[in-house]
C-alpha positions as CSV (number, residue, x, y, z in Angstrom):
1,X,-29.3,-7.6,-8.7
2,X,-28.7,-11.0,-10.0
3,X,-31.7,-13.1,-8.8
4,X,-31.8,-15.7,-7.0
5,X,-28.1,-16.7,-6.9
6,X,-27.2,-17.0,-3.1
7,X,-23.0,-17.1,-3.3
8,X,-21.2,-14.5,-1.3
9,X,-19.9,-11.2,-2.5
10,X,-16.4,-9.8,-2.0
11,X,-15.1,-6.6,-2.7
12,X,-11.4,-6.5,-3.5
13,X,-9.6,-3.2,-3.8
14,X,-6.3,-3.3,-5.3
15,X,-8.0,-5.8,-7.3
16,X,-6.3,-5.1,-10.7
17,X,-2.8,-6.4,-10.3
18,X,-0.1,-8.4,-7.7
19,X,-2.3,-9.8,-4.3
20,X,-5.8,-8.1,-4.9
21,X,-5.9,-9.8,-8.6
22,X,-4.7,-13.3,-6.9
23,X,-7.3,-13.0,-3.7
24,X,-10.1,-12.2,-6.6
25,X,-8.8,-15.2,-8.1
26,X,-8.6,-16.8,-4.9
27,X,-12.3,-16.0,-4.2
28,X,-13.7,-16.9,-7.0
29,X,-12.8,-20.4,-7.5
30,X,-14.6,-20.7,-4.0
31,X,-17.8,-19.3,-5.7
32,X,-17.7,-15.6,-4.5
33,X,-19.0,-12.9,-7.1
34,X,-16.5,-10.0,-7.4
35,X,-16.0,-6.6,-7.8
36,X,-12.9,-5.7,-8.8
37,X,-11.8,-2.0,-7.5
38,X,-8.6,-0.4,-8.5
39,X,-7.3,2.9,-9.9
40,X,-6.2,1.1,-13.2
41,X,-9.4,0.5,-15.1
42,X,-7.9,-1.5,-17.7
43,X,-6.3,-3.8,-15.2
44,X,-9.5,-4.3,-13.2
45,X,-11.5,-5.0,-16.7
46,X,-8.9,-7.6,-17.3
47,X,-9.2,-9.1,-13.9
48,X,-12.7,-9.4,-13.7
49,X,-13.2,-10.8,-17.1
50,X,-10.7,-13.7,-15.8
51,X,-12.9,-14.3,-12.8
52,X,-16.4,-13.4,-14.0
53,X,-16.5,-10.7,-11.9
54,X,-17.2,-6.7,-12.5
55,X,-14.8,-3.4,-13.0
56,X,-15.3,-0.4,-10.8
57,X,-12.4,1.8,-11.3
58,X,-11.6,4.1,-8.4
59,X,-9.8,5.9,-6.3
60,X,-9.4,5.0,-3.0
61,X,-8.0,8.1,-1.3
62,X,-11.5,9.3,-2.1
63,X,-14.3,8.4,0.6
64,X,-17.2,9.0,-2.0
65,X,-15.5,6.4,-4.0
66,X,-15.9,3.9,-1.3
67,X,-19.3,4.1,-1.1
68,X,-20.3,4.1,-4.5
69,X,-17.9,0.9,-5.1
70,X,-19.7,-0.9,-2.1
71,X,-23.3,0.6,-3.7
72,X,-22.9,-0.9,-6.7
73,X,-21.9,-4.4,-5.0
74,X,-25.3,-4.2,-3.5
75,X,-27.0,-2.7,-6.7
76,X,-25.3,-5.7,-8.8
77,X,-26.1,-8.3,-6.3
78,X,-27.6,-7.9,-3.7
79,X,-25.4,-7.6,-0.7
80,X,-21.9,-7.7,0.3
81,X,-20.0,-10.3,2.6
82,X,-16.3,-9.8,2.4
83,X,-14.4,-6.7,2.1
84,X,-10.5,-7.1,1.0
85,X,-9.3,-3.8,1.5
86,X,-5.8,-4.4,-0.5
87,X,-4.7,-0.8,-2.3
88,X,-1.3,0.2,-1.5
89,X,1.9,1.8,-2.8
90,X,5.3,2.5,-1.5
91,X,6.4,6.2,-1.2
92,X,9.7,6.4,-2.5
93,X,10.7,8.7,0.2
94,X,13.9,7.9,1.4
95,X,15.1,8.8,5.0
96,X,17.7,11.5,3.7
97,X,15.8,12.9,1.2
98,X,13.7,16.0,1.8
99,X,9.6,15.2,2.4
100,X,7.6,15.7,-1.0
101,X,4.4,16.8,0.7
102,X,2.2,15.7,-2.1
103,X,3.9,12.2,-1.9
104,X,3.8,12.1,1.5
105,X,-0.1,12.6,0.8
106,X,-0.6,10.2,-1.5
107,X,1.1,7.4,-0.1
108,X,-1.3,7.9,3.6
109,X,-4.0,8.3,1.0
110,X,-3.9,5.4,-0.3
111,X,-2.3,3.6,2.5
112,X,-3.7,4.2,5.3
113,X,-7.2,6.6,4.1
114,X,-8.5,3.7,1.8
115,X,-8.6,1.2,4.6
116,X,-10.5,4.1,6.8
117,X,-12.8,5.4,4.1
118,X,-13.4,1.2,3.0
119,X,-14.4,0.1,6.5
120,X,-16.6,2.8,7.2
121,X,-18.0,2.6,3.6
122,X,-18.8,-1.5,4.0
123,X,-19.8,-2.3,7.1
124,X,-23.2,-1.0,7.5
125,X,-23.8,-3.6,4.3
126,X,-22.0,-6.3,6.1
127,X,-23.4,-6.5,9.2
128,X,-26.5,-7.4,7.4
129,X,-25.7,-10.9,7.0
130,X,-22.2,-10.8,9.3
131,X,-19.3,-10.1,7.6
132,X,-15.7,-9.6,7.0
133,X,-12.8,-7.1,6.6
134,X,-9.6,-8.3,5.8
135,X,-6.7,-5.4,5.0
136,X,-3.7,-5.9,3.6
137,X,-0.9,-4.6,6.0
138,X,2.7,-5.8,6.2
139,X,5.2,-6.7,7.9
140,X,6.5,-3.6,8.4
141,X,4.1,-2.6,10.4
142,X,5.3,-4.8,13.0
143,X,9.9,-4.9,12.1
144,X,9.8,-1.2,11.1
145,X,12.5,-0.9,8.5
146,X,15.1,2.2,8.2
147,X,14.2,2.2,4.3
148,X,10.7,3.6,4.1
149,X,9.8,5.1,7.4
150,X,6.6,6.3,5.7
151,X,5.3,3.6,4.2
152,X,5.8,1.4,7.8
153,X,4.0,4.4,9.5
154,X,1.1,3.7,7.4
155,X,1.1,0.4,7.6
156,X,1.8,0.2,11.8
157,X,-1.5,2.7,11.7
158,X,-3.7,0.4,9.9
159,X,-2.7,-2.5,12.3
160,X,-3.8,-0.5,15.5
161,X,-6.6,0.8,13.3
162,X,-7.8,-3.1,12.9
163,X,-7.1,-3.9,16.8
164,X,-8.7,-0.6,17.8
165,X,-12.1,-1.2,15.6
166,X,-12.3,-5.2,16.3
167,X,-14.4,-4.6,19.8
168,X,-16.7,-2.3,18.2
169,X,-17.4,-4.3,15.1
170,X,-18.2,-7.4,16.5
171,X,-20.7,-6.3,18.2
172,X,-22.1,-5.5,14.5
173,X,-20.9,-9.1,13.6
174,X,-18.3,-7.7,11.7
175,X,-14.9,-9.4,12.2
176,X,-11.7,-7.2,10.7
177,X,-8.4,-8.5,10.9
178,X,-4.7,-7.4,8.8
179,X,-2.2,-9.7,7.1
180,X,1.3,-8.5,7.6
181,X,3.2,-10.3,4.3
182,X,6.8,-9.9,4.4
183,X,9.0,-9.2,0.9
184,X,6.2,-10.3,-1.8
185,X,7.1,-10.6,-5.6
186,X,5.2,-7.8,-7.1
187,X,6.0,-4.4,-8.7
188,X,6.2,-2.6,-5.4
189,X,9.5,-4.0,-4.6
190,X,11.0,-2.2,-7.5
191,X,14.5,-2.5,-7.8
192,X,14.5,-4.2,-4.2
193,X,12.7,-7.5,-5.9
194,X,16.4,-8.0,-8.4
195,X,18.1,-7.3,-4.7
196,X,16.7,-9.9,-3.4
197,X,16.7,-12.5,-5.7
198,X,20.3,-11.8,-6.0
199,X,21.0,-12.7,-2.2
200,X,19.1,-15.9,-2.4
201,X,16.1,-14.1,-0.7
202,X,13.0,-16.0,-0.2
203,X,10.1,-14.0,-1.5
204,X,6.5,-14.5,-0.9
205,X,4.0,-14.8,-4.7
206,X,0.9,-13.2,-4.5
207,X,-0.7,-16.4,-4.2
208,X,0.7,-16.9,-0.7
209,X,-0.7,-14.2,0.6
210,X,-4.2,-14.6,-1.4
211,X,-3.9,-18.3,0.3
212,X,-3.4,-16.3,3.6
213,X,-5.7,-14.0,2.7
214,X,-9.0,-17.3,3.0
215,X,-7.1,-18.6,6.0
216,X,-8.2,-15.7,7.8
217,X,-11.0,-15.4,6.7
218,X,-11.5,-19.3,7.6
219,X,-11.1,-18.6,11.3
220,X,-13.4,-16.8,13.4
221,X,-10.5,-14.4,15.0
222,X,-10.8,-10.7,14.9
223,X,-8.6,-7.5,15.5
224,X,-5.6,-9.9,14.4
225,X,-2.2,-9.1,12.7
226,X,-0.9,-12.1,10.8
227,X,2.4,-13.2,9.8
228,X,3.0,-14.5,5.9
229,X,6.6,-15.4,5.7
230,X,7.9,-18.2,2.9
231,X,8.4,-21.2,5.0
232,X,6.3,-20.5,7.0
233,X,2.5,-21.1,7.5
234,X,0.3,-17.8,8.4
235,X,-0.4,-16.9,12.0
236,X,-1.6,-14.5,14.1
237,X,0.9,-12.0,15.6
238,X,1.5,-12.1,19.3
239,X,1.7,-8.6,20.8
240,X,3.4,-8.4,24.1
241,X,0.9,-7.1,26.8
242,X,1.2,-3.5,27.8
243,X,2.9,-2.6,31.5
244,X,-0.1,-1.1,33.3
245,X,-0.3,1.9,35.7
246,X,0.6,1.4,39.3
247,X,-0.9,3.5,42.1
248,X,0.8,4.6,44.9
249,X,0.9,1.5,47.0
250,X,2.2,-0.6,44.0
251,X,-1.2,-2.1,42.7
252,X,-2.4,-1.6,39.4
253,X,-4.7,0.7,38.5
254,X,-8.1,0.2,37.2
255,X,-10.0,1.6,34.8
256,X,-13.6,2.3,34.3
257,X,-15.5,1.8,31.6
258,X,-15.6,5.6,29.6
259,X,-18.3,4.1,27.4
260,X,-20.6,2.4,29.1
261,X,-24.5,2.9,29.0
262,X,-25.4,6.4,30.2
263,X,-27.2,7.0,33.3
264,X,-31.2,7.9,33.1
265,X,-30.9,11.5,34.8
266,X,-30.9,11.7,38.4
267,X,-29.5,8.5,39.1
268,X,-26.9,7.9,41.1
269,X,-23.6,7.0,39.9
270,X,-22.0,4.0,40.4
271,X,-18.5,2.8,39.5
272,X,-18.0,0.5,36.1
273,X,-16.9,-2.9,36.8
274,X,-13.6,-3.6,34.4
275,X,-11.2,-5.9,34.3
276,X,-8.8,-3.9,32.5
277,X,-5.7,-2.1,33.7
278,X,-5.0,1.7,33.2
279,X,-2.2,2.5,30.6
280,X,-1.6,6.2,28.6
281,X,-0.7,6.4,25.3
């Protein structure tokens, strides 16, 4: 622990290159102390020299990781605020070609794991004070593109992961919300980032999304999905509503509550009030 110092703490995985190093730039010029995760210790050296922040090189595919990244936070000073759960990396499977299993596991390891292993990993240190979790999605996750079908999977299954764990998590004070950036000039584009440039095609600098990045976490929204398109400013994704269950005479169905408080034995049951309509999935 520091001492006294009272400035927030952020955790930023990813934190050694593209976005994560511009949100730990981001963060720090607002005063945040930062530790800066990543695979690439090098990288994350450099980064956190730059912002006066500290190294932890890891693996994010790896739970045990997670926790020892968040337990040094705490051991180095004293608590943790914001979590910026960043990592990612593109597969490189194509639609045609044959599935590279260990690719395949790699790419939800890192994708779509990380952000699993991260949130349950921070939060029981961020509800302390009432926190945040912000993960870097994108906007595949919401356009699905023919490209990279795997890399959209992961990235549609860390959205409904951050819609599905919003309810819970507030009740711990924890918001959690996803940015969704569209094409962003970093080295995850790959060829694709020449492509583009060559067609006149607007693409996003880390920066835009680190700015996006402390708009959201600005607000006081939760379980969100936002938007960062060039030309445009960030907002939160509007997701149609779901068509509910009918019953036979044409109203919708109802459903109970299948979590609510459990009865002391003996006692009578009595339906859950709820005002939300029955859907499958």
């Amino acid at each position: 622990m520091t001492g006294p110092d009272q400035e927030p703490v952020a955790l930023v995985t990813g934190g050694g290159a593209g976005i994560g190093a511009a949100v730990c730039s981001r963060l720090a010029a607002r005063g945040y102390r930062i530790i800066v995760a990543d695979i690439d210790e090098a990288a994350a050296n450099k980064v956190a020299d730059l912002v006066g922040g500290v190294a932890f090189p890891a693996d994010v595919a790896d739970p045990e990781q997670h926790r020892a990244m968040v337990a040094h936070a705490v051991e180095r000073y004293g608590w943790l605020d914001v979590a910026v759960l960043n990592a990612g990396v593109s597969s490189g499977q194509t639609p045609e070609s044959a599935l590279d299993v260990d690719r395949y596991r790699r790419t939800t390891g890192v994708n779509l794991d990380s952000v699993v292993f991260g949130i349950d990993a921070a939060v029981p240190e961020l509800a302390r004070r009432g926190g945040a979790v912000v993960v870097t999605a994108s906007l595949a996750a919401l356009d699905p593109t023919q490209a990279n079908p795997i890399y959209a999977m992961t990235k549609s299954a860390v959205v409904g992961y951050v819609r599905a764990m919003s309810v819970p998590l507030a009740k711990r004070g924890v918001t959690v919300n996803a940015i969704c950036p569209g094409f962003v000039d970093t080295a995850i584009l790959g060829i694709a980032a020449r492509l583009l440039r060559k067609q006149g095609f607007p693409l996003l600098t880390p920066e835009d999304v680190a700015d996006a990045v402390l708009t959201v976490l600005d607000g006081d929204g939760t379980g969100e999905a936002w938007t960062v398109l060039p030309g445009r400013p960030p907002a939160p994704f509007g997701f149609p509503p779901v068509p509910s269950a009918l019953l036979p005479d044409g109203s919708e169905a109802r459903l109970r509550s299948l979590l609510g408080p459990k009865k002391p034995a003996g006692a009578a049951a009595e339906p859950a009030p709820t005002d939300q309509a029955a859907t499958s999935h």
